[in-house]
Structures are given as C-alpha cells and as structure tokens.
C-alpha positions as a Markdown table, in Angstrom:
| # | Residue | x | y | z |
|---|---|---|---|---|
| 1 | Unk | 25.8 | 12.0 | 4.7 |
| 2 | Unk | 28.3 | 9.1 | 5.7 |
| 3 | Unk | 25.8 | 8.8 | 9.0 |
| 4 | Unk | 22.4 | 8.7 | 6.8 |
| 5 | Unk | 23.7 | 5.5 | 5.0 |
| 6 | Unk | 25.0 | 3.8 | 7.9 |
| 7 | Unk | 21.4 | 4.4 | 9.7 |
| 8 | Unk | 19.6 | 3.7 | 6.4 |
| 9 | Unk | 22.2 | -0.3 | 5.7 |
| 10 | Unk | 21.0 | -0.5 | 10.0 |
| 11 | Unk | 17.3 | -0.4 | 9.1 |
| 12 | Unk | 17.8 | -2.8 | 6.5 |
| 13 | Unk | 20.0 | -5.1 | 8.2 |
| 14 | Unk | 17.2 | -4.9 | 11.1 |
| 15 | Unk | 14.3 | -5.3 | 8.3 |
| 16 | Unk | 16.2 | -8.0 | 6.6 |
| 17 | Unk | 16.7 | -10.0 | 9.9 |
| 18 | Unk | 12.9 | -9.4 | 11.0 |
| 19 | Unk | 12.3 | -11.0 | 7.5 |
| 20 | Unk | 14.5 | -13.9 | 7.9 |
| 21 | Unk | 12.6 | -14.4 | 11.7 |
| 22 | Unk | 9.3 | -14.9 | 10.1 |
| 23 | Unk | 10.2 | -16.6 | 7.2 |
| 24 | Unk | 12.0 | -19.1 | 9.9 |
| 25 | Unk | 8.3 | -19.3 | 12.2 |
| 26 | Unk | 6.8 | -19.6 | 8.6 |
| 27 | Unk | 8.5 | -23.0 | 8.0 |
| 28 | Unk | 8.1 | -24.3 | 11.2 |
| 29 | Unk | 4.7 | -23.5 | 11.3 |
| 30 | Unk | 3.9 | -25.0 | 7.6 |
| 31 | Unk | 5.9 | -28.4 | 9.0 |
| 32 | Unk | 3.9 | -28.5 | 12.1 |
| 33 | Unk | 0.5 | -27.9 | 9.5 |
| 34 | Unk | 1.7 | -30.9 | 7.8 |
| 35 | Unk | 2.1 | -33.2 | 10.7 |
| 36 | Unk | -1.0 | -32.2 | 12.3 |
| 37 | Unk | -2.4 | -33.0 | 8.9 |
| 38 | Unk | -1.2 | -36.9 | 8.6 |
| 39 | Unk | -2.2 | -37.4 | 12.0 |
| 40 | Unk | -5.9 | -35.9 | 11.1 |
| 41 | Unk | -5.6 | -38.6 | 8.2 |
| 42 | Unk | -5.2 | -41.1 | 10.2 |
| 43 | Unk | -7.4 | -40.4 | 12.9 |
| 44 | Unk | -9.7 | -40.4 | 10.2 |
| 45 | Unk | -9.1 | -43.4 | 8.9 |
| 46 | Unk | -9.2 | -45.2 | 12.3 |
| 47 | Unk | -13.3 | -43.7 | 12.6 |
| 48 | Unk | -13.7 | -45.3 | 9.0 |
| 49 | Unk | -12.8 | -48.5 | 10.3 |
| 50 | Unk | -14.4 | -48.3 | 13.6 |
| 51 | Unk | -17.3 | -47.1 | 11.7 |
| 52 | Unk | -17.4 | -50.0 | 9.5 |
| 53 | Unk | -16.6 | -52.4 | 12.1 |
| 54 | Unk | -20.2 | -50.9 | 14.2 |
| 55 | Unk | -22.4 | -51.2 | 11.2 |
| 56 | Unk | -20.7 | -54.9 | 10.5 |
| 57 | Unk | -21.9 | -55.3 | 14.0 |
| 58 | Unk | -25.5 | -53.2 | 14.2 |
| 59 | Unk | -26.8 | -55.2 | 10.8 |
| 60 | Unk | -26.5 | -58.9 | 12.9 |
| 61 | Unk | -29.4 | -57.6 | 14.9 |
| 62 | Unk | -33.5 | -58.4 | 13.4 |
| 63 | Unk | -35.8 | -56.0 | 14.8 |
C-alpha cells in the first residue's frame, strides 16, 4: 500500500513538473508572439510611409 502512494505522489510530481515545463515554453513563446508582433507594426508602418512617400512622388508626373 505504502509503495502504491509513493509511485502514485511520483507520477504526480513528474505530471506536475511536465506541466510547469510547458507552462514555462508557453510564456516564452507568448513574449516572443508579442515582439514579433511590434516589430510587424512597425514594419508596417514604415510600408505606409514609403507608400505615401511613392504616390507623393508618382502624382508629379502628367501623362
């Protein structure tokens, strides 16, 4: 009996630790999201400029 709940507080030490892990790679993975994010923004926001900039440009031309 003593044996069954030292096996059975194992598993969940081992389970609880696995769960910890990915909880861990969860947050890091979320932070990374985030920074790949603002850097999307403002990649974005440099081709909005550029963008106006080239049709500032393109409407000096007549055809």
């Amino acid at each position: 009996m003593n044996s069954q709940i030292v096996r059975a507080a194992e598993e969940q030490q081992s389970v609880s630790s696995e769960v910890n892990q990915n909880v861990s790679n969860i947050r890091d993975l979320s932070a990374k999201i985030l920074e790949n994010a603002g850097e999307a923004e403002k990649v974005g926001q440099e081709i909005n400029t550029l963008s106006d900039t080239q049709q500032s440009l393109m409407s000096q031309f007549k055809v």
